[in-house]
Biotite code that builds the C-alpha atoms (Angstrom):
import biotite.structure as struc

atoms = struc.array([
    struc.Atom([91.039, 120.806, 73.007], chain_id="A", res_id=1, res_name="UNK", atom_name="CA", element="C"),
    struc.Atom([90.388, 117.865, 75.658], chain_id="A", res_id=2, res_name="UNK", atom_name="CA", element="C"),
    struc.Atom([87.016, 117.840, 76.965], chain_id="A", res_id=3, res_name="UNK", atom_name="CA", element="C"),
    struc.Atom([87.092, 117.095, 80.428], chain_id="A", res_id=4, res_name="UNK", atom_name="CA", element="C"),
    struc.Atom([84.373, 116.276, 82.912], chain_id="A", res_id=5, res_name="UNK", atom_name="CA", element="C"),
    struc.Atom([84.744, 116.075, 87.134], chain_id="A", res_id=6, res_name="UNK", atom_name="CA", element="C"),
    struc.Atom([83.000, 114.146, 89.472], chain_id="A", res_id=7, res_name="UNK", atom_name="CA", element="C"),
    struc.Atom([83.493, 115.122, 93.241], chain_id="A", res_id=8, res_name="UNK", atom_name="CA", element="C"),
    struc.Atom([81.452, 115.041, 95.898], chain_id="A", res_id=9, res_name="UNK", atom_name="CA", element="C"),
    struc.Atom([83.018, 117.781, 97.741], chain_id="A", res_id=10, res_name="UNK", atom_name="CA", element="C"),
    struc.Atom([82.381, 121.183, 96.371], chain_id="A", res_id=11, res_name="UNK", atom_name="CA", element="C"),
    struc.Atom([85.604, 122.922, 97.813], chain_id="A", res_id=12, res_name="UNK", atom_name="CA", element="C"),
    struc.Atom([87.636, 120.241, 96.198], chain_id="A", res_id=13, res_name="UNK", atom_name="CA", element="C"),
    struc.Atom([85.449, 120.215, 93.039], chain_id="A", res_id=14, res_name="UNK", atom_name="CA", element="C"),
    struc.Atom([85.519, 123.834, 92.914], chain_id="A", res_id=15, res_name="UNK", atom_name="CA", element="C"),
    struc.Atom([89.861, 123.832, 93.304], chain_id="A", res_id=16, res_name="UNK", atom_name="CA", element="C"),
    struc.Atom([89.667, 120.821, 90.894], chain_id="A", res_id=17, res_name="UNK", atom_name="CA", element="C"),
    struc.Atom([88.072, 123.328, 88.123], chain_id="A", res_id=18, res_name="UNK", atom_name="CA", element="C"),
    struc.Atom([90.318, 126.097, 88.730], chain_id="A", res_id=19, res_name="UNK", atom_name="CA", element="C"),
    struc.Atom([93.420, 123.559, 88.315], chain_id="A", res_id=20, res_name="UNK", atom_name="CA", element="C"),
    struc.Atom([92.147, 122.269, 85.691], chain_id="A", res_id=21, res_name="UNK", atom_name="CA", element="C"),
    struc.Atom([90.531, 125.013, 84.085], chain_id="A", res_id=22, res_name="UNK", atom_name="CA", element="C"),
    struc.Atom([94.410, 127.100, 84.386], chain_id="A", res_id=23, res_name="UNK", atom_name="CA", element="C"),
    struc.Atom([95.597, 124.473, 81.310], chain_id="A", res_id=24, res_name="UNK", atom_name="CA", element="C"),
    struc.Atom([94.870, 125.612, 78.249], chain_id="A", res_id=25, res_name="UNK", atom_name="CA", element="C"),
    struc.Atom([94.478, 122.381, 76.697], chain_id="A", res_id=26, res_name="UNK", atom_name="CA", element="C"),
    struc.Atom([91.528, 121.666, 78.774], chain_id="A", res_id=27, res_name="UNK", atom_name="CA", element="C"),
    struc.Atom([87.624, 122.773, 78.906], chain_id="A", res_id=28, res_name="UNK", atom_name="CA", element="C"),
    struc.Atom([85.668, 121.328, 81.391], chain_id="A", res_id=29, res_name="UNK", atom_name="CA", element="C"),
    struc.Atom([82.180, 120.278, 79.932], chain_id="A", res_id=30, res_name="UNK", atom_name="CA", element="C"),
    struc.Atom([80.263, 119.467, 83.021], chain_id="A", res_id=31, res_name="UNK", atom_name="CA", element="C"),
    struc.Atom([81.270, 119.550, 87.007], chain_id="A", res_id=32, res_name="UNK", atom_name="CA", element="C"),
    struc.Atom([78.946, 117.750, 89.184], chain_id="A", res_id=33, res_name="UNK", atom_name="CA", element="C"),
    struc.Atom([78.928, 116.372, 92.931], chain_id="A", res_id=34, res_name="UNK", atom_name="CA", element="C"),
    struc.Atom([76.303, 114.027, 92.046], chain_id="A", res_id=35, res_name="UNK", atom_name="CA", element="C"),
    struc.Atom([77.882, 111.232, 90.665], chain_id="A", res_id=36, res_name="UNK", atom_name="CA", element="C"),
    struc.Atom([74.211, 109.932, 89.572], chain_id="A", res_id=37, res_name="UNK", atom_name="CA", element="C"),
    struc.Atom([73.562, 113.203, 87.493], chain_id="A", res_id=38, res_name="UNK", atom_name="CA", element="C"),
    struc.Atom([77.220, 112.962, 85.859], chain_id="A", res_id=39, res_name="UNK", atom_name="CA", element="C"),
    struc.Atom([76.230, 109.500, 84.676], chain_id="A", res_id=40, res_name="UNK", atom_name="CA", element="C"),
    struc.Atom([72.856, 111.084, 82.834], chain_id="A", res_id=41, res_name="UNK", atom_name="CA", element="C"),
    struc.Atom([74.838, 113.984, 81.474], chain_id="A", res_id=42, res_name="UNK", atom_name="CA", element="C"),
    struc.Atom([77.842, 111.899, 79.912], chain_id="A", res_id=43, res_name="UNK", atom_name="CA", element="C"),
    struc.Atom([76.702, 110.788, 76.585], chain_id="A", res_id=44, res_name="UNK", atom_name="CA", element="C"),
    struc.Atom([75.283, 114.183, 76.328], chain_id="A", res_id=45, res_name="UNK", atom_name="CA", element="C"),
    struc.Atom([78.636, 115.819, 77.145], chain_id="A", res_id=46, res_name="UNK", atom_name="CA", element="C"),
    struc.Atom([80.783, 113.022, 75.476], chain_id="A", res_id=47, res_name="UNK", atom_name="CA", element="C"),
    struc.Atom([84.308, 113.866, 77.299], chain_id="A", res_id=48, res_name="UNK", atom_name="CA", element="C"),
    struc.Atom([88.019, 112.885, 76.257], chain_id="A", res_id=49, res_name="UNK", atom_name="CA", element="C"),
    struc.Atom([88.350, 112.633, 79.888], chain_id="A", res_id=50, res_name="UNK", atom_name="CA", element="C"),
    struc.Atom([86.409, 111.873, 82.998], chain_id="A", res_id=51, res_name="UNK", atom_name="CA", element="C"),
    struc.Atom([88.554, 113.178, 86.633], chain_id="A", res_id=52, res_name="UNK", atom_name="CA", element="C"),
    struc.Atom([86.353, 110.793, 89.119], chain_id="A", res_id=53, res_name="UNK", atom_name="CA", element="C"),
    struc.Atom([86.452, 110.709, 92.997], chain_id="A", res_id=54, res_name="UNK", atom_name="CA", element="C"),
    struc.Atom([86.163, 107.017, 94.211], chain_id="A", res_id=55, res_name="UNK", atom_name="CA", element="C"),
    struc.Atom([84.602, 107.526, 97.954], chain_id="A", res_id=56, res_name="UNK", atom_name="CA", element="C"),
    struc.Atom([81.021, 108.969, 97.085], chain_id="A", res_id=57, res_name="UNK", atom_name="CA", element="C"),
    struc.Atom([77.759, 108.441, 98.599], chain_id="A", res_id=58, res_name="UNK", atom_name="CA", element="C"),
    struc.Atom([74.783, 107.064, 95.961], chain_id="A", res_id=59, res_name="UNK", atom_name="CA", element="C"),
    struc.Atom([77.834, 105.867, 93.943], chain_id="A", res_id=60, res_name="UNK", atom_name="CA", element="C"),
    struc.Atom([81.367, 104.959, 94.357], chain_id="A", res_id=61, res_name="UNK", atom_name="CA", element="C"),
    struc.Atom([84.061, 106.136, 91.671], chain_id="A", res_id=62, res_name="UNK", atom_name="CA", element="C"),
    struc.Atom([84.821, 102.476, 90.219], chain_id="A", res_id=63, res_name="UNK", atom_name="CA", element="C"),
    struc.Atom([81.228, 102.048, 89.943], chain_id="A", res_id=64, res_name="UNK", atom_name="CA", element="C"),
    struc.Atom([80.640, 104.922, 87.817], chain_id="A", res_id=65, res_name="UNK", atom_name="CA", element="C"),
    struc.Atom([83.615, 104.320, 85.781], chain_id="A", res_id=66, res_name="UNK", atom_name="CA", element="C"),
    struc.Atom([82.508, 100.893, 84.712], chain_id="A", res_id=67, res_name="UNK", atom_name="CA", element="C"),
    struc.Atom([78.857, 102.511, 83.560], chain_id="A", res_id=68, res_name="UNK", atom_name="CA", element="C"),
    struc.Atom([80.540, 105.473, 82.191], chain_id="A", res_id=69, res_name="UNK", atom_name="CA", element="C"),
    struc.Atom([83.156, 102.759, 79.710], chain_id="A", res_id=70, res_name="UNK", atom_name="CA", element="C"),
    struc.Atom([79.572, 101.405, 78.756], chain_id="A", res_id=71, res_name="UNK", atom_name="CA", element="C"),
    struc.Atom([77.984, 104.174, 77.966], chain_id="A", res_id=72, res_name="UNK", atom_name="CA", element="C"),
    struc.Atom([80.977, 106.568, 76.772], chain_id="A", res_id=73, res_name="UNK", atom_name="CA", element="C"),
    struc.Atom([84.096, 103.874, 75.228], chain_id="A", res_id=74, res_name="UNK", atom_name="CA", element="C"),
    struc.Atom([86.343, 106.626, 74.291], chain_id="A", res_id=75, res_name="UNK", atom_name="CA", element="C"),
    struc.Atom([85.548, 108.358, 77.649], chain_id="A", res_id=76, res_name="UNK", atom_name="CA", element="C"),
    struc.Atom([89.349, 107.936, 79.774], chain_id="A", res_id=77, res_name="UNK", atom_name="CA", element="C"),
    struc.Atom([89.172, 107.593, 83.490], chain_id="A", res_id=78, res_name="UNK", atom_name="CA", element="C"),
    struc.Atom([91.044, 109.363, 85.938], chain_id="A", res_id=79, res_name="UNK", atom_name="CA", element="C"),
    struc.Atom([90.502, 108.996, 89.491], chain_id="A", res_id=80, res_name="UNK", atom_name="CA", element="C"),
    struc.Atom([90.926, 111.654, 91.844], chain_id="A", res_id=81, res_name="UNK", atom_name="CA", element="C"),
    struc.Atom([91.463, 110.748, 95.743], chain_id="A", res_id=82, res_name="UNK", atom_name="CA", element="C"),
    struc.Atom([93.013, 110.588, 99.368], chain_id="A", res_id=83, res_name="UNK", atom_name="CA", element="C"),
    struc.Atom([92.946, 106.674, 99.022], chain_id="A", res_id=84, res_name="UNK", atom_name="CA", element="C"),
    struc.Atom([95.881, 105.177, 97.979], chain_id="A", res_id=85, res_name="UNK", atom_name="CA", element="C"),
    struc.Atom([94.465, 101.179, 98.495], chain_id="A", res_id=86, res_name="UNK", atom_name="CA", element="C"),
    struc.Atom([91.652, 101.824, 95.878], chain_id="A", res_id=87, res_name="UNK", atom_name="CA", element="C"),
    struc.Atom([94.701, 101.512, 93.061], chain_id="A", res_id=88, res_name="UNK", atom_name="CA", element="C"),
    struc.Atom([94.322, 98.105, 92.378], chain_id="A", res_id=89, res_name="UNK", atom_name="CA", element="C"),
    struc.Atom([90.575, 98.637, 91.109], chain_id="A", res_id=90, res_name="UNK", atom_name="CA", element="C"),
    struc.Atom([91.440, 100.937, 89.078], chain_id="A", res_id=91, res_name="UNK", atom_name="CA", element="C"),
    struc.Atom([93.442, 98.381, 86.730], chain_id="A", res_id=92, res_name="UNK", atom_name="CA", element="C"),
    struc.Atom([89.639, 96.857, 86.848], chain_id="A", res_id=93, res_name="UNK", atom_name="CA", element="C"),
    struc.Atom([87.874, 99.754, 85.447], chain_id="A", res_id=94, res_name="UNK", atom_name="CA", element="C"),
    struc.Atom([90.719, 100.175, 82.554], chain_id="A", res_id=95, res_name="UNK", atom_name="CA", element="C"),
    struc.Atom([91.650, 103.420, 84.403], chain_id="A", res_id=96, res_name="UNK", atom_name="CA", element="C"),
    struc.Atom([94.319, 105.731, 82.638], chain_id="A", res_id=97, res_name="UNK", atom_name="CA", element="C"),
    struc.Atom([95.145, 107.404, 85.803], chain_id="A", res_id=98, res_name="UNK", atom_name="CA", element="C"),
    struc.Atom([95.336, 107.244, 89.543], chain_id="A", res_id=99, res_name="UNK", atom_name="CA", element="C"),
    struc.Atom([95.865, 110.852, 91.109], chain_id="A", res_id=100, res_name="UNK", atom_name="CA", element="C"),
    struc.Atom([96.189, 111.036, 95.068], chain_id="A", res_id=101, res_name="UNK", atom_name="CA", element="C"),
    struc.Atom([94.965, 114.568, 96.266], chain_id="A", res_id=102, res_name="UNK", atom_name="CA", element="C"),
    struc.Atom([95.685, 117.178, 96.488], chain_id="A", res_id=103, res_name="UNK", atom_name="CA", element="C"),
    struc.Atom([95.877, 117.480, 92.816], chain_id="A", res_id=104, res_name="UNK", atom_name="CA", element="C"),
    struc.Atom([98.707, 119.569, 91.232], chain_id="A", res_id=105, res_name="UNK", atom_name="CA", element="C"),
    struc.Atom([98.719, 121.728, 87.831], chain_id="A", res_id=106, res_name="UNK", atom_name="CA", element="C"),
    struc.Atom([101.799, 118.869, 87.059], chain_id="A", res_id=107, res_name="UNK", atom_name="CA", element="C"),
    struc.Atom([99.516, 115.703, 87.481], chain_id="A", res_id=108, res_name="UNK", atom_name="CA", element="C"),
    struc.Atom([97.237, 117.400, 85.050], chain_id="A", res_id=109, res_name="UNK", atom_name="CA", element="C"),
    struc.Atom([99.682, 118.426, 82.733], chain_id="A", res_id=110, res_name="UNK", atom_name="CA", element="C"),
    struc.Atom([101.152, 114.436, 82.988], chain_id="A", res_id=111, res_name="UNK", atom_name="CA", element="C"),
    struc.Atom([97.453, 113.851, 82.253], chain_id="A", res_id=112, res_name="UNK", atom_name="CA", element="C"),
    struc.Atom([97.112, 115.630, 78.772], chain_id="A", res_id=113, res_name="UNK", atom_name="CA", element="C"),
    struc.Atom([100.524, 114.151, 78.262], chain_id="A", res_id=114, res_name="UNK", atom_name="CA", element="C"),
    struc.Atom([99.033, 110.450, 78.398], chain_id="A", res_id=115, res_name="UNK", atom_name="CA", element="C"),
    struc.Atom([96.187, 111.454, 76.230], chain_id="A", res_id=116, res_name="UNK", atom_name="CA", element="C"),
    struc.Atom([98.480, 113.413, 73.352], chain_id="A", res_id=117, res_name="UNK", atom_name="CA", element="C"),
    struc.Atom([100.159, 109.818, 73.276], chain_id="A", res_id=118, res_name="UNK", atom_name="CA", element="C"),
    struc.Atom([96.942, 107.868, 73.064], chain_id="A", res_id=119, res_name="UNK", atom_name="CA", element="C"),
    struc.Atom([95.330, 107.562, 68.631], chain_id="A", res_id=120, res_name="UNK", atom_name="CA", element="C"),
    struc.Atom([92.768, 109.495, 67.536], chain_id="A", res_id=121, res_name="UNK", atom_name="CA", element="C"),
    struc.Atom([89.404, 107.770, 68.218], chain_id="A", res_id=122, res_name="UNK", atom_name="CA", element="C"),
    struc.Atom([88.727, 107.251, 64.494], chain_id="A", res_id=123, res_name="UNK", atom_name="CA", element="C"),
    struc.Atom([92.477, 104.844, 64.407], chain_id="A", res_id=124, res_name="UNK", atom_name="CA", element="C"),
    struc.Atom([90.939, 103.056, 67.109], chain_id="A", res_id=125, res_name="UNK", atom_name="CA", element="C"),
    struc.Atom([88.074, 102.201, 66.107], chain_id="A", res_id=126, res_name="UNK", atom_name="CA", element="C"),
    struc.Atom([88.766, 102.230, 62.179], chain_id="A", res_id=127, res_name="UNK", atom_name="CA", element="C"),
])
């Protein structure tokens, strides 16, 4: 099972991103939140496989949070989830394993738990 958390700061599109996400059987989403503040206190709680981030968010951009979340979370993997196609490059910054441009499909998630099922088991990485 990939634990999965989501960080939007639109609740339609949060609330679509669940139900996409939530339809793969792989997945279970640990925590949802539009407050990307109140994701950041909840992560080492929730320690996910994955994190599916917006980057354009008031209190705290996407790239932002990713760089606190590889601090506080390493085997935490980034996705970001957006409209913007010109944030890309920062991604690469943040070590980001994905770069989705909404609207997000049931097929970019699926390529998602693709990448992960090729990425070793925590312990090989860190053993």
């Amino acid at each position: 099972m990939i634990h999965a958390v989501i960080v939007e700061d639109e609740k339609p599109i949060l609330d679509l991103m669940k139900v996409i996400i939530g339809r793969n059987p792989r997945f279970t989403i640990t925590g949802a939140f539009t407050n990307p503040l109140e994701a950041l206190e909840r992560i080492p709680e929730l320690r996910p496989d994955v994190a599916f981030l917006d980057v354009d968010m008031p209190k705290m951009n996407g790239h932002e949070l990713a760089r606190r979340i590889n601090k506080l979370s390493e085997q935490t993997k980034i996705v970001f989830t957006t409209a913007y196609k010109q944030y890309e490059l920062e991604a690469f910054e943040v070590d980001a394993m994905d770069y989705i441009l909404k609207p997000v499909t049931p097929a970019m998630i699926e390529r998602v738990m693709l990448c992960l099922d090729e990425l070793p088991p925590l312990c090989d990485q860190v053993g």
